[in-house]
FIGUTOR-247932 format. One line per 8 residues: number of its first residue (from 1); for each residue x, y, z negated of C-alpha. Coordinates in Angstrom, 1 decimal. Example, Ala and Ser with C-alpha at 12.3 -4.5 7.8 and 13.67 -1.06 7.14 Angstrom:
<atoms>
1 = 12.3,-4.5,-7.8 | 13.7,-1.1,-7.1
</atoms>
This chain:
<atoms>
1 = -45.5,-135.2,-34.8 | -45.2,-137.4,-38.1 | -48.5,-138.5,-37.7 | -47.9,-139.4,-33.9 | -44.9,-141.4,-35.0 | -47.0,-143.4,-37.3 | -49.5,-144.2,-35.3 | -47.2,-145.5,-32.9
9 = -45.4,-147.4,-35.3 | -48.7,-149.4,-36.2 | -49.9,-149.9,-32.8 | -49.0,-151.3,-29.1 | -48.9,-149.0,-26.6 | -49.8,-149.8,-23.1 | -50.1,-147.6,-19.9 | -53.0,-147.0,-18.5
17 = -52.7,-149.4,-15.8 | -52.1,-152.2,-17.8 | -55.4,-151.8,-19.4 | -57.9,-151.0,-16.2 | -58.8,-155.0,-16.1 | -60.5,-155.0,-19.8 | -62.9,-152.5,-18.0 | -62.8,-150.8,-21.9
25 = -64.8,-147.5,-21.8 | -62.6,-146.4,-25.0 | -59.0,-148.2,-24.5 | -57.6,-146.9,-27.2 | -59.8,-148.3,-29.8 | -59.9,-151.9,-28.2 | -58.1,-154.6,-30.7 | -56.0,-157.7,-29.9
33 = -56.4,-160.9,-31.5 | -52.9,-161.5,-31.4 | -51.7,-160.2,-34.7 | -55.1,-158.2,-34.9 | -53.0,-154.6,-34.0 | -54.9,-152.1,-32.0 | -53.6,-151.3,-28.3 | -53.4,-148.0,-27.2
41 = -53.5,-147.8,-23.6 | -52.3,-144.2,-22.5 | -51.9,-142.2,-19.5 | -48.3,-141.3,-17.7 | -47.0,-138.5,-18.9 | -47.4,-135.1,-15.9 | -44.6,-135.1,-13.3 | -43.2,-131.6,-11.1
49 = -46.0,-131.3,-8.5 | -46.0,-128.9,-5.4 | -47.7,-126.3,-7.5 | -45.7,-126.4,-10.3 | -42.6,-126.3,-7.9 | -44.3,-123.0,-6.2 | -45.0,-121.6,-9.3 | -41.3,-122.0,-11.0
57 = -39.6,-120.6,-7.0 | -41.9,-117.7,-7.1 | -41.2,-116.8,-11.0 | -37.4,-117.9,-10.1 | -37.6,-114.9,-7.3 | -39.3,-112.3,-9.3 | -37.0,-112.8,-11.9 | -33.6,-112.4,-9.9
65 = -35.6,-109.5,-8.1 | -36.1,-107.9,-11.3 | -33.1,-108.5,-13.0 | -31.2,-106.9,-10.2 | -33.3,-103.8,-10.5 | -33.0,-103.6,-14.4 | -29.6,-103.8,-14.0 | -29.0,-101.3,-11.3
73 = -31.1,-98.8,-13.3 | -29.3,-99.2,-16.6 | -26.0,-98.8,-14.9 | -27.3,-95.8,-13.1 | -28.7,-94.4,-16.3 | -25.5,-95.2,-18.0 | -23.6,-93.4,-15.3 | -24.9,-89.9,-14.9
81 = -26.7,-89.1,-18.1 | -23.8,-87.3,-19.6 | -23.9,-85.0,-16.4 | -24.8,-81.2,-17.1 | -27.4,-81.4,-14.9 | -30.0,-84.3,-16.8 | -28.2,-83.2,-20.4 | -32.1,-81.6,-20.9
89 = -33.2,-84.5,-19.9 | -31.5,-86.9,-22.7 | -35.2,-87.9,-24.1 | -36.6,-88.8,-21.3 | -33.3,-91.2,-20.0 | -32.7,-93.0,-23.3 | -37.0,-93.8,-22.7 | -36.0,-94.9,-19.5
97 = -33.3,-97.0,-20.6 | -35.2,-98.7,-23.5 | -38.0,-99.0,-20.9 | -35.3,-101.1,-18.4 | -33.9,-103.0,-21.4 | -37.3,-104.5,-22.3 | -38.2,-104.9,-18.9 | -35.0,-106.7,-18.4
105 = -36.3,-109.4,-21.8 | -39.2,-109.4,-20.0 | -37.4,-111.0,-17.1 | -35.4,-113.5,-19.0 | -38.0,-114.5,-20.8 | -41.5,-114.3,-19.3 | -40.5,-114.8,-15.6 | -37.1,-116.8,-16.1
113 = -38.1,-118.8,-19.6 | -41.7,-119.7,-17.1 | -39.8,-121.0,-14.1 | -37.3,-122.9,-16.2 | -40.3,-124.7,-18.2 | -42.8,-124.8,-14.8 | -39.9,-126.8,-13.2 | -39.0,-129.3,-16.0
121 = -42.5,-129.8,-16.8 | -42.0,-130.8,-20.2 | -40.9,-128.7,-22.9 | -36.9,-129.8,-23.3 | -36.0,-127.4,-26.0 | -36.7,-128.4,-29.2 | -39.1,-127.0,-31.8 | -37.1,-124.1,-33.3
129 = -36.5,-123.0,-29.8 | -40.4,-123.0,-29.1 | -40.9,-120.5,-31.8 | -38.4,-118.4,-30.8 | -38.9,-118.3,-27.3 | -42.8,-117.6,-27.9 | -41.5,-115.1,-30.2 | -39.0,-113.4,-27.9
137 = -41.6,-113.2,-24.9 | -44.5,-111.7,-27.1 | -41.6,-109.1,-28.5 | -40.6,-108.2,-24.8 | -44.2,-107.4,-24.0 | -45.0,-105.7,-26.9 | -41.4,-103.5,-26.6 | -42.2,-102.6,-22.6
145 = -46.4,-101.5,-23.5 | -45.1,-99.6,-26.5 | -41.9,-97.7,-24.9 | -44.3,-97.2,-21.9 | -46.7,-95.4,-23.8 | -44.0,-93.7,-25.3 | -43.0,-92.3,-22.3 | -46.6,-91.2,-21.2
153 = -46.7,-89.1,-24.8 | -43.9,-87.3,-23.6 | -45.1,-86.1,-20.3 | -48.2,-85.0,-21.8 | -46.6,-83.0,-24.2 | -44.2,-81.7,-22.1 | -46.5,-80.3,-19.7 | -49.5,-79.7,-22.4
161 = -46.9,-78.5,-25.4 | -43.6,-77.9,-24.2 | -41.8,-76.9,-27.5 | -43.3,-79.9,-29.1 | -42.0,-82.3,-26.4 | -40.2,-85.5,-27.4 | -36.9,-83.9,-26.5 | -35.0,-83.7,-29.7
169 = -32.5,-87.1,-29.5 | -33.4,-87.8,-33.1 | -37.3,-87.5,-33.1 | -36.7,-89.7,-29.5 | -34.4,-92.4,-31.5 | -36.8,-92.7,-34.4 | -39.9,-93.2,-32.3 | -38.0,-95.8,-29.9
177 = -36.8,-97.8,-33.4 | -40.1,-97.9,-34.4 | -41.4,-99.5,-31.3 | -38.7,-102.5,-31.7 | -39.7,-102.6,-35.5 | -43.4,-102.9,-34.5 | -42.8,-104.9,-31.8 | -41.0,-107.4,-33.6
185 = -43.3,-107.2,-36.5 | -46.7,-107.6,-34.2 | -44.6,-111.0,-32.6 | -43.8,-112.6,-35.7 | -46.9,-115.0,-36.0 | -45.9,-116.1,-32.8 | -43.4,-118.4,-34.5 | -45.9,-119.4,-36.8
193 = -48.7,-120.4,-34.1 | -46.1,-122.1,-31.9 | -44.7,-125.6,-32.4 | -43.0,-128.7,-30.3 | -45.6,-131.4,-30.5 | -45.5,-135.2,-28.3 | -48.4,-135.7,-25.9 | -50.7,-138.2,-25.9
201 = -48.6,-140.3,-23.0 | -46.9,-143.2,-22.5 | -43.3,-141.6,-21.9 | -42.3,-139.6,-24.3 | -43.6,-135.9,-23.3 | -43.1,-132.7,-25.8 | -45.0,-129.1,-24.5 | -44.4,-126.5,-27.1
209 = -48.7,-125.1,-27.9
</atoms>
């Protein structure tokens, strides 16, 4: 971005439009005599188009679909799991509910976070916010595969092995926290790869790549 700033500082810039008559095949690298500064001629920056609208009302529906499901099951889950009934069932509830948890990040941030950013085009947020959004959508993917396969462990070994089933709460609890501690581990070069940087436009247009 500093380097951006720099450039701009030492250089006119023109929109695109304003530079079509010169018939320049490289605009930016075409010099004035006036004060002998180079001129820059850029494009506009990208505006909400029909597709982009689509795209941010169909991820806006999803998420309010989902999030109303997510929460429905936790609530439900939170409910009746003390009942005699599902008390030999602990295990595989508290999977469920970790399962509707990430599920429910994966909402806010993947489906909601998109339609937010597909509707305002531009990235509004800042640059700390970019790494941890990108951050907190890889972790929500990562946290739904892994409690997902978690899950699949312990109907196999329930059917295959019932004494060794995943039904103790404690071996359950310590396999769930290490799916949030590798999930959070396997996310952290997202903040690292991710960054706020200004397009090469004539307005002033960030996307956080």
């Amino acid at each position: 971005m500093d380097e951006l700033l720099d450039w701009e500082e030492e250089s006119i810039l023109l929109p695109l439009e304003l530079c079509g008559s010169r018939n320049q095949t490289n605009h930016s690298d075409w010099v004035l005599e006036y004060q002998n500064r180079t001129v820059h001629c850029l494009e506009h920056a990208p505006t909400l188009t029909d597709g982009a609208y689509t795209r941010a009302l169909v991820l806006g529906s999803m998420a309010v679909l989902s999030l109303v499901g997510n929460l429905l099951t936790i609530y439900s889950i939170h409910t009746s799991r003390h009942s005699r009934r599902q008390r030999h069932q602990s295990a595989m509830y508290s999977l469920i509910l970790h399962l509707s948890v990430a599920d429910l990040l994966v909402t806010v941030f993947c489906l909601g976070g998109e339609a937010v950013w597909s509707y305002t085009v531009a990235w509004l947020a800042g640059n700390l916010a970019c790494k941890l959004f990108k951050f907190l959508e890889m972790f929500s993917l990562y946290l739904s595969t892994f409690v997902l396969v978690l899950i699949g462990v312990d109907r196999f070994l329930a059917v295959r092995y019932p004494i060794k089933s995943l039904s103790t709460a404690k071996r359950c609890n310590r396999l769930v926290g290490c799916a949030w501690g590798l999930s959070a581990l396997l996310s952290v070069p997202q903040m690292v790869i991710f960054h706020e940087v200004r397009g090469p436009f004539y307005e002033e247009f960030y996307q956080c790549v």
